[in-house]
C-alpha positions, 0 to 999 in steps of 0.5 A: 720884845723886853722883859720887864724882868716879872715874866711879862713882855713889856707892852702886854696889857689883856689876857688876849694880848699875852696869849701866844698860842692857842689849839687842841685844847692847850694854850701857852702864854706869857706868865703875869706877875707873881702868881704865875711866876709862883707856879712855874717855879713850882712846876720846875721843882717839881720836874727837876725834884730841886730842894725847896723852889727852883729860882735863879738870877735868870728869871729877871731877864727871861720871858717865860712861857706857861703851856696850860690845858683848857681844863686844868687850873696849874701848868701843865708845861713851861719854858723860859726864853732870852731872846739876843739880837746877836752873839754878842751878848751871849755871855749873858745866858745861862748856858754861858755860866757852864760852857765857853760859847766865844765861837757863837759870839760873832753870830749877826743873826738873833739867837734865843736861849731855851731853859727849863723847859720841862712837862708835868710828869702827871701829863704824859701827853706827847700832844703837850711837847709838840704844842710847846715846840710849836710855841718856840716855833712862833718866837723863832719866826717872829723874832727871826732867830737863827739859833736855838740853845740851852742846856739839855738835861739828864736826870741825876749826877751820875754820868754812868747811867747814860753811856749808851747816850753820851756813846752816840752824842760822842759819834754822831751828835757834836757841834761843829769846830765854829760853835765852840763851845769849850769846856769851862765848868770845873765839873765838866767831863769829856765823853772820852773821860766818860766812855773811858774808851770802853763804848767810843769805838763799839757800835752804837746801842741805839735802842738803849742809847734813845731809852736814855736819852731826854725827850727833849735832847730827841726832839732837838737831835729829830730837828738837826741839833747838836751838842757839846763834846763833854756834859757838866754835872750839874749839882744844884739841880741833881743833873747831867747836861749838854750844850746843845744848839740848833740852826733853825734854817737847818730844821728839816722841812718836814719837821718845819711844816709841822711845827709850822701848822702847831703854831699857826694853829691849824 
């Protein structure tokens, strides 16, 4: 599918064709033109509380997803999507501005890029993540992808806020040798230099380490995701974040057939 870089797959005419997934009172579909460019933006500000509207050089490429309820009138979900037919062509992800990911660039499966996803704050609905996953979980199946990643976030520059979680990343969560990915961003910290020692060899807190880690971090780590070794802090957003991918043949079964009957709208 190619995007024809305003948010709408090449080829999409109607409503009807543009709509990705539909059940349970929610839909998610591909933005059309700037009006829904506009709101997604809006709603990306909001979730990250950037200063002034959140946008990039990365919205030209990417597809992105606006996950809406039948009775509300703006988002209430989003994500965007770089679909790669390959590794090779990931030094054009965004990820790829922060970490070096040569190790994923041999990859001869299509690998797809998550980013900005993000849940209105006003819609604490859990039903709302778990039919945006089901949505991912239809792109991953039609375009065959073998590999989900992107930047996983955590709120604020402030490493220290979040030693229970970068503990049990540090101990149970890093990406294989294989991956990468190697540190590259001048504001990048190894959790090493973070924990200063104090937590890698204590046990795990794992209730304060789950209170801090994001909703969406969990969700990747429930499905057999895994992370860098070190978080770039992020200051044009006001965030900490992760490398983190995930092998979709690697997804427990359990966790596939439930993404599987979201997206198959059963």
């Amino acid at each position: 599918m190619v995007e024809t870089g305003e948010g709408r797959p090449a080829g999409v005419c109607g409503a009807n064709e543009n709509l990705l997934l539909q059940r349970g009172g929610y839909r998610a579909r591909f933005a059309i033109g700037a009006q829904d460019l506009m709101a997604a933006r809006q709603l990306r500000s909001r979730c990250f509380k950037t200063d002034g509207l959140d946008r990039d050089a990365y919205d030209a490429v990417c597809q992105h997803i606006l996950i809406e309820h039948d009775r509300a009138a703006e988002p209430v979900g989003y994500f965007r999507s770089l679909l790669l037919p390959n590794g090779a062509g990931i030094g054009k992800s965004y990820s790829a501005q922060f970490y070096d990911l040569a190790g994923i660039s041999n990859r001869e499966s299509a690998v797809m890029e998550l980013g900005r996803f993000c849940i209105d704050p006003d819609c604490p609905d859990a039903d709302v993540v778990r039919f945006a996953w089901g949505a991912v979980a239809l792109l991953v199946d039609r375009h065959d992808v073998g590999l989900l990643f992107g930047c996983t976030s955590f709120v604020g520059t402030d490493p220290g806020a979040y030693l229970a979680a970068f503990s049990l990343l540090q101990q149970r969560y890093l990406a294989p040798v294989s991956w990468g990915p190697v540190a590259k961003s001048p504001w990048a910290l190894g959790f090493s230099q973070v924990l200063q020692g104090r937590a890698a060899l204590a046990a795990v807190d794992l209730q304060a380490a789950q209170a801090q880690l994001p909703p969406l971090l969990r969700s990747y780590l429930a499905m057999g995701g895994r992370v860098s070794d070190h978080l770039v802090v992020d200051h044009d957003l006001g965030t900490c974040h992760v490398f983190t991918g995930l092998e979709v043949a690697g997804v427990p079964r359990v966790r596939q057939r439930l993404l599987r009957t979201i997206a198959e709208g059963r």
